[in-house]
C-alpha positions in Angstrom: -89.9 -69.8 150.0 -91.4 -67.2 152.6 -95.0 -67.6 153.0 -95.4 -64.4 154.3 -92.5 -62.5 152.0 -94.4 -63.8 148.8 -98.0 -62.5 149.7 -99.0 -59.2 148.2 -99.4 -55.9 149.8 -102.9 -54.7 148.5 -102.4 -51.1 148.4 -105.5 -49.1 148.8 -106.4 -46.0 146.2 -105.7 -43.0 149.2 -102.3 -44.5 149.4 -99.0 -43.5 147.2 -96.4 -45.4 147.5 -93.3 -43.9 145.6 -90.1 -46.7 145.6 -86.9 -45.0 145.9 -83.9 -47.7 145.4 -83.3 -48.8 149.2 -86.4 -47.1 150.4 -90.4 -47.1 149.8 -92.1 -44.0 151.0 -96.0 -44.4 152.1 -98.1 -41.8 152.3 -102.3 -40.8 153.0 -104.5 -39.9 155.0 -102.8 -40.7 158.4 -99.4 -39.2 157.2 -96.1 -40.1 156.0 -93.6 -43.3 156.5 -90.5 -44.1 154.9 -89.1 -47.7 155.0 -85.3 -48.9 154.5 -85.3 -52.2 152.0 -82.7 -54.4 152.9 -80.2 -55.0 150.1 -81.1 -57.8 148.0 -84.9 -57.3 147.9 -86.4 -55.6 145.3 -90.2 -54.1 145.0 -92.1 -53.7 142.1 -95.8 -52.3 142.2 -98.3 -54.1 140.0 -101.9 -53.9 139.3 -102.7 -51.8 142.7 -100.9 -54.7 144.7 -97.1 -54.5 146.2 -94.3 -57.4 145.1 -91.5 -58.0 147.0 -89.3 -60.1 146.0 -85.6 -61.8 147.5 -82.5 -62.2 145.0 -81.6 -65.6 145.8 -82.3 -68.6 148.3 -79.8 -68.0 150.9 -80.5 -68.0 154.6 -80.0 -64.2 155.6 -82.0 -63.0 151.7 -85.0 -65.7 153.5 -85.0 -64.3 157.0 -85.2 -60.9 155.8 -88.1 -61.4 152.4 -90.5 -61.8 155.0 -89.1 -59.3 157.5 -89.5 -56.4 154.8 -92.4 -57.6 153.1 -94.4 -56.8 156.9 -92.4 -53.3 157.3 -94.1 -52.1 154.0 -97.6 -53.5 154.7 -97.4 -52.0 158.3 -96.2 -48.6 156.5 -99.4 -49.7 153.8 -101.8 -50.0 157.0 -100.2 -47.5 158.8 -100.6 -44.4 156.5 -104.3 -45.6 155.9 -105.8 -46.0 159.4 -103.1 -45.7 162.0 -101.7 -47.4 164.7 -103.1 -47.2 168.6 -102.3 -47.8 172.0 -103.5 -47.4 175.0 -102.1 -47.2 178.7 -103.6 -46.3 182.2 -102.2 -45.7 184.7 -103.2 -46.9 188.6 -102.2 -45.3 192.1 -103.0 -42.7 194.4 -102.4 -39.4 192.9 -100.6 -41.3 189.7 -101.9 -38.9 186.7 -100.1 -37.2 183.5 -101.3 -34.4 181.6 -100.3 -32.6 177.6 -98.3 -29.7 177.4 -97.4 -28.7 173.7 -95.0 -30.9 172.1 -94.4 -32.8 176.0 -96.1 -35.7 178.1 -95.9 -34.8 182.2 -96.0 -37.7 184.3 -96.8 -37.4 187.8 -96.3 -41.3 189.1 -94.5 -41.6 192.4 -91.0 -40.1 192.0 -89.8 -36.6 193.8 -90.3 -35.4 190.5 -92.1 -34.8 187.3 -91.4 -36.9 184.2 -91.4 -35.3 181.0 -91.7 -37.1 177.6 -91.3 -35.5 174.0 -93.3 -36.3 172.1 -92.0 -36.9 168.3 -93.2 -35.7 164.9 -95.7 -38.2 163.4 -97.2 -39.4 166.8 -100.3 -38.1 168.7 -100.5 -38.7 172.6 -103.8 -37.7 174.2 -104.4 -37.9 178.1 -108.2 -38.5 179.1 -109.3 -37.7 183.0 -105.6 -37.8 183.7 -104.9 -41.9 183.6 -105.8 -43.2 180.8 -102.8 -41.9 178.1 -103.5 -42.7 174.2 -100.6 -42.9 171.6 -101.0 -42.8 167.8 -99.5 -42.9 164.8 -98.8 -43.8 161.6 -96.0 -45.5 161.9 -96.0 -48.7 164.0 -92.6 -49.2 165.6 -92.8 -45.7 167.0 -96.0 -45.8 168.2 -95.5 -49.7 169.9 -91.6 -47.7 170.9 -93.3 -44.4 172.6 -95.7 -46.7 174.6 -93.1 -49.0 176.0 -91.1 -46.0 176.9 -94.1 -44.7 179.0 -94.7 -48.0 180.7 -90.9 -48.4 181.6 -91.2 -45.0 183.6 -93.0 -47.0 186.3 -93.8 -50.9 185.5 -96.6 -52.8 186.9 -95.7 -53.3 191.3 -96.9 -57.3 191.6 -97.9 -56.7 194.9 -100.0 -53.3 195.1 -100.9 -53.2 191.8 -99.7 -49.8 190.8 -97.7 -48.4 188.2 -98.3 -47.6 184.4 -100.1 -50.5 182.3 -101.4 -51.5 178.9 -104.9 -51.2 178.6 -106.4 -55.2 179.1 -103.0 -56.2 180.6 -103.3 -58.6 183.2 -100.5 -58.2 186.5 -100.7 -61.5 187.8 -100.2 -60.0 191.7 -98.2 -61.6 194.2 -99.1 -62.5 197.9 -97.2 -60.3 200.5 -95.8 -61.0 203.7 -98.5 -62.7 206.1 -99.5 -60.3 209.2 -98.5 -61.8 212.7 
């Protein structure tokens, strides 16, 4: 059985959870998060805590137990306290600043780089490189930030580009001067 699938989700008191057939729906402080249950596995709330359980042993009802069982506790954490992540972003005149509902990046290119910003998630720009996503839901927040960074990855040799904050770029040598 799945070690992680049969552990329960301790659901704290500012959370609702309300089980809909296929779906759970979080919600609390943080906000609002619905997850899809894969057929098969069933939820049951008891005593404050979160079952989920698989309908039988085979291979594909194993690999997704645990899979759904960590969807709902990252809804369970989500709605509670929230997801972050943080980027910066390094080079001469690199910077991106809020407007309304959009992310402007200014990194390099001929041109500005808008990003919408979706319902549920919060981006915040401090002194103009260091860009903050959150959220209550964990796959957009982790999805947002990933999007930002593809705009302009790490260079290995200058060093420049958007980043995760703590992320090491392991740099390369360049070309040796004659």
């Amino acid at each position: 059985m799945s070690r992680i699938g049969k552990k329960p989700i301790a659901i704290n008191p500012k959370v609702k959870v309300d089980l809909k057939g296929a779906s759970a729906e979080f919600s609390g402080p943080m906000g609002k998060v619905n997850v899809n249950i894969p057929e098969g596995i069933t939820c049951k709330m008891e005593s404050g805590s979160l079952l989920v359980e698989r309908r039988d042993d085979t291979a594909a009802q194993r690999s997704l137990h645990g899979l759904a069982r960590q969807l709902l506790a990252n809804a369970a954490l989500g709605v509670e306290k929230g997801f972050r992540k943080e980027l910066d972003i390094v080079g001469v005149g690199y910077k991106a600043n809020v407007e309304g509902k959009k992310v402007v990046f200014n990194i390099g290119y001929s041109h500005p780089i808008e990003l919408v910003v979706p319902e549920g998630i919060k981006v915040t720009v401090d002194k103009g490189t260091h860009v903050v996503v959150e959220g209550a839901d964990r796959e957009l927040v982790g999805q947002i930030s990933a999007t930002i960074r593809h705009y302009k990855k790490p260079d290995p040799y200058k060093g420049k580009g958007v980043m995760f904050t703590g992320e090491k770029i392991i740099r390369k040598a360049g070309k040796a001067a004659k």
